[in-house]
N, C-alpha and C positions, 0 to 999 in steps of 0.2 A: 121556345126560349126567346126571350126579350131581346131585343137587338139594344146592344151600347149604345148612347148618343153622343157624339162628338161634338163636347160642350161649345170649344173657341169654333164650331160655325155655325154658332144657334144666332139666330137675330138679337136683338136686346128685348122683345117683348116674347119673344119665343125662353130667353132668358129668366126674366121675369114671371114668368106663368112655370117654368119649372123648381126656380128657388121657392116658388109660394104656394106651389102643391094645390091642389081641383079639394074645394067642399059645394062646389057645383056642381049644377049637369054640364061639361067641356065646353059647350057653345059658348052658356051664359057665359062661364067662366071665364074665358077668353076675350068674351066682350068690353066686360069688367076692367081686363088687366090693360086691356088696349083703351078704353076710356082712361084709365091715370097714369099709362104713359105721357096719352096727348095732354092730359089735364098740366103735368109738369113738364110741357114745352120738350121731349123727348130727348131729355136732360139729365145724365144720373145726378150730377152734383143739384141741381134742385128739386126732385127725387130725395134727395139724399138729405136735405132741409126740413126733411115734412116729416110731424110729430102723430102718431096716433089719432088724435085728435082731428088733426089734418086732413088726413088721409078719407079718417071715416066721414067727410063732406062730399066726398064723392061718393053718387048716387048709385047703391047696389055692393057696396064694399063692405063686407063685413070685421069683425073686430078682431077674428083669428086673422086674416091677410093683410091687417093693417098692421098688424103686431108682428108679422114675418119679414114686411118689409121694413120697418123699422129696425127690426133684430138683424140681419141682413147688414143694413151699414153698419150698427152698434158691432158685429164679429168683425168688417173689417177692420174698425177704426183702432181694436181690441188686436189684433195681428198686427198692424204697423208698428202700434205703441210696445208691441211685444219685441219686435226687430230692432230697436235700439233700446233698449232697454238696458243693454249692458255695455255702452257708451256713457260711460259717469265723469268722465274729463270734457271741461268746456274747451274749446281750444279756440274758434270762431265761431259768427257770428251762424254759420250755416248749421255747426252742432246742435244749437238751440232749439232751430228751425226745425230741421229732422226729429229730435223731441217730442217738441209738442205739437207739430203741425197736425197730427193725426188728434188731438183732443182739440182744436180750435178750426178745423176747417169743416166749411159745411155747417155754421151755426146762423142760426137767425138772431143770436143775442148776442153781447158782447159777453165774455169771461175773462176772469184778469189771475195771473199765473204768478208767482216767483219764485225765482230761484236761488238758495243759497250756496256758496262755495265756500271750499276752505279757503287756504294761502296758495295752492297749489292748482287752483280750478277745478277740484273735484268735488262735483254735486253730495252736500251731503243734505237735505232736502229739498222738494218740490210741493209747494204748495199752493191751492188754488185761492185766493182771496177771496175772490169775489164773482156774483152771479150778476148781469145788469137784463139792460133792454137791450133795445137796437140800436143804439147811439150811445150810451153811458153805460161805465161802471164805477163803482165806488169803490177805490182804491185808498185804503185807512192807512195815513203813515205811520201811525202807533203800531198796530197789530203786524206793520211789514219789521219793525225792528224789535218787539217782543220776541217775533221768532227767529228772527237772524241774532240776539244776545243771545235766548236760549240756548241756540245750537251752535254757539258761539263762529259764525260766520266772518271770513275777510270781507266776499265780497257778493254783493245781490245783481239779480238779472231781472230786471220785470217783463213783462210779455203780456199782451193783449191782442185779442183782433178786432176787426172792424169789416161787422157783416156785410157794410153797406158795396166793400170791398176801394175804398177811399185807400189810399197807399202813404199819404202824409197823415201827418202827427197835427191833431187839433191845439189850439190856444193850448185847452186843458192838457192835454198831453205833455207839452212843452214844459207848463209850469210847473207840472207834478213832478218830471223827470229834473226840474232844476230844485225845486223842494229836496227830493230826495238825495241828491246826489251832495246839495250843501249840509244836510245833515248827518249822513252818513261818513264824512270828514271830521266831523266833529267827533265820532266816536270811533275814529282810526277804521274804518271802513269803507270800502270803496263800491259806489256804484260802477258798474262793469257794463251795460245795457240795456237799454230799454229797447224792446224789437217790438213791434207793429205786422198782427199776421192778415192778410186775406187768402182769398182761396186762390189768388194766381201772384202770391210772390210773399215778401214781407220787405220790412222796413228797420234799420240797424239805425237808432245814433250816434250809436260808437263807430261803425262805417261810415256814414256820411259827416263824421269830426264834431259832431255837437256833445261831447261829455270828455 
């Protein structure tokens, strides 16, 4: 009979070589997983950055263990988002955050999110806008209020992060957020938000009084 392993006292590369199962001989294998621990600074969260792609630059990693680890974060990120999921009332600025933090933390590119509310702050869509780099994203003011008329919307939240993990709001951030917020008055609708996410915290307009 197998003896159980008692997961919470595995090491983290003891970890790792278990979530990602032996298409090795164990030695090799082990060698392997201990090479791209070190490889990502024995880091989950930058670990957690690296794309397939990535991964298989490290010398001896195959395409099934690169795709495990990968899939790995993807199930967490997929459970968190699952955990709030039925929190559809905004109420603060921390709601948001809980949200989405599971779809924008851990990215190497920027993604640009919003949200729309009814009269009463309950999310009645979320939708991603847009894909960038490392430093931008193209946030369309048109297509942000096509679909806030659509779905005929009181009030929007946009939301972005910034992988570089910068905590303030660029130039562009600034002026996008006062673009939007003067136009959205125009058409009896209220900007509510612009948050700013990295992976150790985020950033509220409407908290620090600029909206």
């Amino acid at each position: 009979m197998k003896q159980v392993i008692q997961i919470d006292q595995l090491s983290d590369p003891e970890l790792l070589q278990l979530v990602c199962g032996s298409t090795f001989e164990k030695s090799k294998y082990e060698a392997i997983l201990e090479r791209t621990w070190r490889w990502h600074q024995k880091d989950w969260r930058i670990l957690a950055k690296s794309s397939t792609w990535d991964l298989l630059e490290i010398y001896g990693l195959d395409l099934a263990t690169a795709q495990k680890i990968v899939g790995v974060f993807e199930l967490s990120r997929r459970y968190q988002a699952a955990k709030v999921k039925k929190r559809n009332q905004i109420k603060k600025s921390k709601d948001v955050y809980d949200l989405l933090q599971p779809k924008l933390s851990d990215l190497d590119h920027e993604q640009f999110f919003v949200l729309f509310l009814s009269f009463s702050n309950e999310i009645i869509e979320m939708n991603q806008l847009s894909i960038g780099g490392r430093h931008s994203t193209i946030a369309d003011a048109k297509r942000i209020f096509q679909y806030a008329l659509r779905c005929a919307a009181s009030g929007i939240i946009l939301c972005h992060n910034h992988p570089s993990g910068a905590l303030q709001p660029s130039d562009h951030d600034k002026i996008l957020t006062t673009d939007i917020q003067k136009f959205a008055k125009l058409i009896d609708m209220k900007l509510l938000d612009h948050l700013i996410f990295t992976d150790n915290g985020y950033f509220s307009f409407a908290d620090e009084g600029l909206l």
